[in-house]
N, C-alpha and C positions, 0 to 999 in steps of 0.2 A: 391030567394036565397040572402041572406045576403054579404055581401061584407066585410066575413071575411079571409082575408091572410093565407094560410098558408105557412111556421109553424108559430104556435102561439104565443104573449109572455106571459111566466109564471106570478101567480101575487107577487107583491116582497114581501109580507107577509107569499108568502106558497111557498119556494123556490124550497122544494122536491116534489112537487105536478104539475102534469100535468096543462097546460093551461087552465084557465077557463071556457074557450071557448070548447072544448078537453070535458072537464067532462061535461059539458051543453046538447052539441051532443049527448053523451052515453047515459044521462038520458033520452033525449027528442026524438031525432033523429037520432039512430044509426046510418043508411045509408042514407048519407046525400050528397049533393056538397058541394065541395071547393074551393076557385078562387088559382089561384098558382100567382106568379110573371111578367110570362110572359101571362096571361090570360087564362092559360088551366083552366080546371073545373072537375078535377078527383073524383071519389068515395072516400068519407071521411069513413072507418069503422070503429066504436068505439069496440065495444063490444067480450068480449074472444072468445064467441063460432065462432063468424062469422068470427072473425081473422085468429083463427086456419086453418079453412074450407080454407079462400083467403090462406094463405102460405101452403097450403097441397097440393092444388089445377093444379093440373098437365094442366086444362087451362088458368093458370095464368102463364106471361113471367116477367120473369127479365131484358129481350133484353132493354136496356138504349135509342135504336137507334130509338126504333120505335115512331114514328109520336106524340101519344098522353100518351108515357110514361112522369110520373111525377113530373121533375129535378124539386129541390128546390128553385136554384137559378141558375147565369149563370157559377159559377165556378162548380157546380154539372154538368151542362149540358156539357162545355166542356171535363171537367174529364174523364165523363162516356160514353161519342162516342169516346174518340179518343184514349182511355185507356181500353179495353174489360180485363177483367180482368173473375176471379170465380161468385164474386159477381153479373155478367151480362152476363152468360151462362144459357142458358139452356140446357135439355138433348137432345142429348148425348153427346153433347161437356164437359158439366158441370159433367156428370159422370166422364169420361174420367180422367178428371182431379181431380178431387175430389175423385177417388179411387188411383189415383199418390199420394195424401198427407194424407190421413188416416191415413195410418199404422203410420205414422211419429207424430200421434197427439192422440192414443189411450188411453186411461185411465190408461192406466196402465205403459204404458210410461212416461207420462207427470205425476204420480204417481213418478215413480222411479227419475223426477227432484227434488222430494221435500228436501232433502239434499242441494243440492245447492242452493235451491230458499233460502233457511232457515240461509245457511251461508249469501247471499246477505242480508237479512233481518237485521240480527244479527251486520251486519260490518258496515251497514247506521243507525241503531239505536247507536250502539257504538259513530259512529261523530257525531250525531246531540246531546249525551249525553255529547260528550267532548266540544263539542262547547259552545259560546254564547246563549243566549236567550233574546227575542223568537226567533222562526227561524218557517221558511217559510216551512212547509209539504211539501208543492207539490213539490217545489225545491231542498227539501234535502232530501224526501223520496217517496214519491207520485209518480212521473216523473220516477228516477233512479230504482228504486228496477223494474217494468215492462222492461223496455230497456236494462239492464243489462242482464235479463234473453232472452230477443226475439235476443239480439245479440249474448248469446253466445249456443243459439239454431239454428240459420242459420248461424253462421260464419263470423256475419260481426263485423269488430272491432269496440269496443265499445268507441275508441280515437275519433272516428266520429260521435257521436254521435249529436252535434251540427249539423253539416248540415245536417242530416237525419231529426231530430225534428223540423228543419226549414222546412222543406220540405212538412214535416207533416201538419206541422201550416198552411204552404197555404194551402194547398189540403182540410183540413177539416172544415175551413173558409170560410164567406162569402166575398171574397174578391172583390174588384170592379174591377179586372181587372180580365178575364179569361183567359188570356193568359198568364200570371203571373203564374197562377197553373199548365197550360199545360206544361210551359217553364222547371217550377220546379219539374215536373215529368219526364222529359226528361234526365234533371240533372240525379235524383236518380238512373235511368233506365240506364243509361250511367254507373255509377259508380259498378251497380250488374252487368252490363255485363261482366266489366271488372274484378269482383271480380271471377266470375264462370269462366272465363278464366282461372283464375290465380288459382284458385281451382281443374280444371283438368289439370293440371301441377303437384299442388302438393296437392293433397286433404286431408283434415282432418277430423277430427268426428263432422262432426255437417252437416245441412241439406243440403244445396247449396251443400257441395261436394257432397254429395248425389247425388243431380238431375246432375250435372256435369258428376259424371261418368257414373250413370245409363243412364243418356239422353241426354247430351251433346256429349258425347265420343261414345255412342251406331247408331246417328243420330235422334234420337226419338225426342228433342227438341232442340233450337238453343239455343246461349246465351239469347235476345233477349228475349225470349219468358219464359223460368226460369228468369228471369231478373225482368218481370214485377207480375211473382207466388210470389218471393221473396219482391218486393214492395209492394205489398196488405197485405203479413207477418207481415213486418216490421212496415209499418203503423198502420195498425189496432193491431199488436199485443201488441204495448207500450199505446198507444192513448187510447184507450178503457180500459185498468184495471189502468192504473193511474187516470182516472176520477172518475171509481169507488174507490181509495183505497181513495182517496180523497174526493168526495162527501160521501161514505160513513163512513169514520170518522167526518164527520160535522153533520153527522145526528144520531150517536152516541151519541157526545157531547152533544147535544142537547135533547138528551132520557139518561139521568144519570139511569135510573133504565133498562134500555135495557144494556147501557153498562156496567153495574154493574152482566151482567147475562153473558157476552160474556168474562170479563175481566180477569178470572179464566183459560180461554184457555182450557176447554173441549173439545176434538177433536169433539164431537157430536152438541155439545153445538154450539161450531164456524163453522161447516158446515151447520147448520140450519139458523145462522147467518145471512151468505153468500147468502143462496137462499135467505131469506128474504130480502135482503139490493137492491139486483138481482131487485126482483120482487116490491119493493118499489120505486126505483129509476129508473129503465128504463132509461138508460142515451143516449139513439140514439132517439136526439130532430129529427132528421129530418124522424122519424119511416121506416118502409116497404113498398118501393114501385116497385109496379108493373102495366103490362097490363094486359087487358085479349084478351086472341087470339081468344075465340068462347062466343056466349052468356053465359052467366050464374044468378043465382038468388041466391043473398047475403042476408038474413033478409028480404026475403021477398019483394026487390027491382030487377029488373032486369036490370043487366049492360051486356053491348054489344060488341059485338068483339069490340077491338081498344078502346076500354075507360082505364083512367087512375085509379088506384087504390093506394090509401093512407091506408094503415092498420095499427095501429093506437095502440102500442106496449101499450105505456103507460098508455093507459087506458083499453085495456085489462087486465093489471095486477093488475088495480082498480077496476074490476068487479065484484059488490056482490056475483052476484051469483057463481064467481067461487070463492070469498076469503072474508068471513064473517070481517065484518068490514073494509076494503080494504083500511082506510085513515088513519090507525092506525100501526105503525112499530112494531111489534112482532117477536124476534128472536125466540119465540118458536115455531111461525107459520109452520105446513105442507103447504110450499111454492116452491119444487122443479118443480113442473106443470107451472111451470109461462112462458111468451115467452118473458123474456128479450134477449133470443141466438136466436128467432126466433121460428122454427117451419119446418116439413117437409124435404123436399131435399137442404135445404139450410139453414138448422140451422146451428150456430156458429161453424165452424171447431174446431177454438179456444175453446173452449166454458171447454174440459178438464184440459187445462190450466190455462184458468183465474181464475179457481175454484180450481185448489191447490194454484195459488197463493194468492187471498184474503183468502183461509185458513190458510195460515202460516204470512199473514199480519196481520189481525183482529185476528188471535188468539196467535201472539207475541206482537205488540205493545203495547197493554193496559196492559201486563203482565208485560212485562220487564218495561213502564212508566204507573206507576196505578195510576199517580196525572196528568198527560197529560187535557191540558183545553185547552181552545181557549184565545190569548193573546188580541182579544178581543171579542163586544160583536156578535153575529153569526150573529143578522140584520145587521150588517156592513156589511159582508161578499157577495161579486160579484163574478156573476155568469158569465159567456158566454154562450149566447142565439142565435149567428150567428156561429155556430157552427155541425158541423154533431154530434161531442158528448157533451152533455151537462156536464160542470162543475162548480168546482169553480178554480178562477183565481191564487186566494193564500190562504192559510189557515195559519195565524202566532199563534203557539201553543208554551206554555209553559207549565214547570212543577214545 
């Protein structure tokens, strides 16, 4: 076995494109080893089909705790023991909970947000149109427009914003210290306890009071424990579609005749978009990882109770066979099949959300600003690659 690390680093010429290394595997060696950080050697799976099968797969565990599950680094590894969250449940704990948040994320709900998402949209395009230029996407539109909408969907104010996003940034970085992240979860977890307190006092419409009255006041959950439902919200719900509204307006810019198809703001048109940009960018660098709890045979390899499993998002959504030409970004691609949300029992909660929101992003922004370019040239443009989501750090656009 080769004594290649993972995660991989991208090459700097092909920013939106998976690790070299990453696409090498899929051609050659879908089922492959990997060395991790701290020496483990998990199952590398490249390939759609065999992906799908590992996140379907009811002998695969998302339990973080066990022995040869496969932390990234040491801030993943302390995170995810000392922090059991959704994301490292399995059934029937993971049902459990994950039928407590459903209703609260259904399509047709997080549908009926799209007004508000749209006025958010419209009031951060309005400043960055009265403002100077250029000006920094992500800071003025990228970041805000997601956290705006995830705080005034669980009720935490959005005047905090700052120490939440700080909070984030450790957690979802490779930081050298671990106990820096754990510290900084503590924090957060402190601050939701307090807020679901203060919520079953006096409750409002949005989700925390929710679980406050339903299961704080009922006895069904403590502070505590909604406390920590509500940091996984919070986090991944701003985190993850500001990377995408951001990586995926660079990759826009960069394809003038893609966004020449998208710019017109066709509801159908910008929903195709959106899988597309989805299934292009796969922005969770540090992909799907799991164990497996009983033997099984992935591509023809057989991995063994207790081995660690790397499943391997982003080059699954490079898979010829499942998406003809897969290195090429076409918004008018049938691309909704793709496992950028994942897959199985633990596909993206979110996953209705972040899809009205890059709908009414990608298909306002380039409307309302159709001269929108990058204030400079895109190879300039850094990425962060120690990171659970891959992005870019700043995009300075002008019009």
């Amino acid at each position: 076995m080769e004594d290649r690390r993972f995660p991989m680093a991208r090459a700097e010429d092909r920013p939106f494109d998976p690790a070299p290394e990453l696409t090498r595997r899929a051609e050659e060696d879908p089922v492959s080893r990997v060395k991790l950080w701290d020496g483990g050697t998990p199952w590398l799976i490249t390939r759609y089909e065999d992906v799908r099968t590992v996140l379907a797969d009811p002998r695969v565990s998302v339990d973080a705790t066990c022995p040869a599950f496969p932390h990234t680094n040491a801030v993943s590894k302390a995170r995810d023991t000392t922090m059991k969250t959704l994301m490292q449940m399995d059934a029937p704990e993971h049902t459990v909970q994950r039928r407590l948040l459903s209703p609260e994320f259904t399509i047709e709900k997080m549908a009926a947000l799209r007004p508000r998402i749209q006025r958010i949209v419209d009031d951060l395009i309005d400043g960055m149109l009265d403002g100077p230029q250029p000006v920094d996407l992500v800071a003025a539109f990228a970041l805000p427009v997601p956290t705006q909408v995830i705080c005034e969907l669980l009720g935490v104010p959005y005047a905090d914003r700052g120490f939440f996003q700080g909070v984030a940034h450790t957690l979802v970085m490779d930081e050298p210290d671990p106990g820096k992240a754990v510290a900084a979860s503590e924090d957060l977890n402190g601050y939701l306890e307090q807020l679901v307190v203060r919520k079953n006092a006096e409750p409002g419409e949005d989700l925390l009071s929710t679980l406050a009255v339903e299961q704080f006041r009922t006895g069904a959950m403590n502070p505590r424990e909604i406390a920590t439902l509500g940091q996984l919200l919070l986090v991944a719900g701003h985190d993850t579609t500001a990377s995408m509204i951001a990586l995926g307006t660079a990759v826009l810019l960069a394809n003038p005749d893609q966004l020449d198809l998208v710019r017109d703001g066709d509801p159908a048109r910008v929903a195709g978009a959106v899988e597309e940009l989805l299934r292009y960018l796969s922005i969770t660098h540090t992909e799907a990882r799991r164990v497996a709890r009983e033997d099984l045979e992935i591509g023809g390899r057989l991995v063994r109770a207790g081995e660690g499993i790397v499943a391997v998002k982003s080059t699954a959504n490079r898979d010829p066979a499942a998406f003809p030409d897969p290195d090429s970004v076409d918004v008018r691609r049938e691309a909704r099949h793709h496992v950028a949300f994942g897959h199985g029992r633990h596909v993206c909660l979110g996953a209705p959300l972040a899809r009205v929101e890059l709908q009414v992003v990608y298909g306002t922004l380039f409307r309302r600003i159709p001269t929108l370019k990058s204030a400079i040239p895109l190879e300039e443009l850094k990425f962060d690659e120690n990171a659970v989501f891959y992005t870019v750090r700043e995009l300075p656009v002008t019009w």
